[in-house]
C-alpha positions in Angstrom: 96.6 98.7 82.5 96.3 95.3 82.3 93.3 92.8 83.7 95.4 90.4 86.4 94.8 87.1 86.7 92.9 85.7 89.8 96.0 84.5 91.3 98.0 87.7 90.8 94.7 89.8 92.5 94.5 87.9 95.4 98.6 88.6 95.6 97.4 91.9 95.3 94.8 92.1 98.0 97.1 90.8 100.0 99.9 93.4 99.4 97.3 96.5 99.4 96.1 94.8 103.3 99.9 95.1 104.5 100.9 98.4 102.3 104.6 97.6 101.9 106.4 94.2 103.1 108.4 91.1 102.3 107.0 87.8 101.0 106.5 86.5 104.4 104.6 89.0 104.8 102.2 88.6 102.3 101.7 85.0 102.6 100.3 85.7 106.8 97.8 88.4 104.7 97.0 86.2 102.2 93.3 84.9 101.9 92.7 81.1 101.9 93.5 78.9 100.3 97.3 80.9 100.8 100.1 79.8 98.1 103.2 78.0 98.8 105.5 80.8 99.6 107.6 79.9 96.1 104.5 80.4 94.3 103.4 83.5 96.1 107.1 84.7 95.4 107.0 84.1 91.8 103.4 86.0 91.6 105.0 88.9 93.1 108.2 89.1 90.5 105.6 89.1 88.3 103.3 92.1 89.3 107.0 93.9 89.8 107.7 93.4 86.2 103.9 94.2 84.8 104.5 97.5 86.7 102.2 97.2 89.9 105.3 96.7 92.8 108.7 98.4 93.5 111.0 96.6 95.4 114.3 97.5 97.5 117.0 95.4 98.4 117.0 94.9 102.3 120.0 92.4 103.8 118.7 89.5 101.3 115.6 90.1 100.6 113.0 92.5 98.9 111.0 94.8 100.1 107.9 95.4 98.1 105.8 98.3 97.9 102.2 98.7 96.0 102.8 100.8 92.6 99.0 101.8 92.5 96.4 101.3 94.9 93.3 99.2 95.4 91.1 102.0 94.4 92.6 103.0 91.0 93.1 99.7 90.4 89.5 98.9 91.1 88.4 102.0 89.2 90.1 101.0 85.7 89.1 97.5 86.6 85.4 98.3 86.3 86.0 100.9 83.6 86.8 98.4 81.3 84.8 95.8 82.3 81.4 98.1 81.9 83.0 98.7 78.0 83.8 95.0 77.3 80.5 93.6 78.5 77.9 96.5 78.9 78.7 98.4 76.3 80.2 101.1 78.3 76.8 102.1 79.9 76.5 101.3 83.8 72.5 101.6 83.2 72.8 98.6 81.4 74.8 96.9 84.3 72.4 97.7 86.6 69.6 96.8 84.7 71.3 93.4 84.3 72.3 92.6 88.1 68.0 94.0 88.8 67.0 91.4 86.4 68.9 88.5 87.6 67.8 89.6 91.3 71.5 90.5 92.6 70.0 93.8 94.1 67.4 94.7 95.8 65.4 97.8 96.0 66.7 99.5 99.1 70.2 99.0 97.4 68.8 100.9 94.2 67.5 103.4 96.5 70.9 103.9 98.3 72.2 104.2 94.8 70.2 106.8 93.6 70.0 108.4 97.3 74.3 108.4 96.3 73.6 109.9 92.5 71.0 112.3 93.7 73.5 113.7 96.6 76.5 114.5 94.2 
């Protein structure tokens, strides 16, 4: 699966909030700053045609529908980034978000409170 652009995630986010809709739909759930609808519109053909969206002819218009779901999406997401910059240890990204101070120790406790209980 391929990473999507920043543009096409937010498109995304948008579409996972709703769960199935038309454009106009998605531009309402759309975080700031929202697209013109055109542009919104064209970043949904695209995630149809990279595989993430169906879509069914309604009247006019298309109905879309989420292909894969925020957490799978998430899950490969972070797979591959924790290979391409960590060298596929999560250790090591922990180690670096301690050492730059973007957790603090109750988080690491929560953590291993999470590790311990599975």
């Amino acid at each position: 699966m391929e990473k999507l652009t920043q543009q096409e995630e937010a498109a995304m986010q948008a579409v996972w909030k709703i769960g199935q809709g038309f454009i106009k739909d998605f531009v309402e759930a759309h975080a700031a700053p929202v697209p013109p609808y055109t542009t919104l519109a064209s970043t949904i053909k695209n995630l149809e045609k990279k595989g993430f969206l169906d879509s069914r002819k309604v009247g006019n218009v298309y109905e879309y529908t989420p292909r894969i779901t925020e957490a799978n999406y998430k899950q490969k997401f972070m797979n591959g980034f924790v290979k391409d910059y960590f060298e596929n240890s999560y250790a090591s990204l922990v180690t670096f978000f301690a050492k730059e101070n973007k957790i603090s120790p109750k988080e690491l406790k929560e953590i291993l409170r999470l590790i311990e209980k599975k």
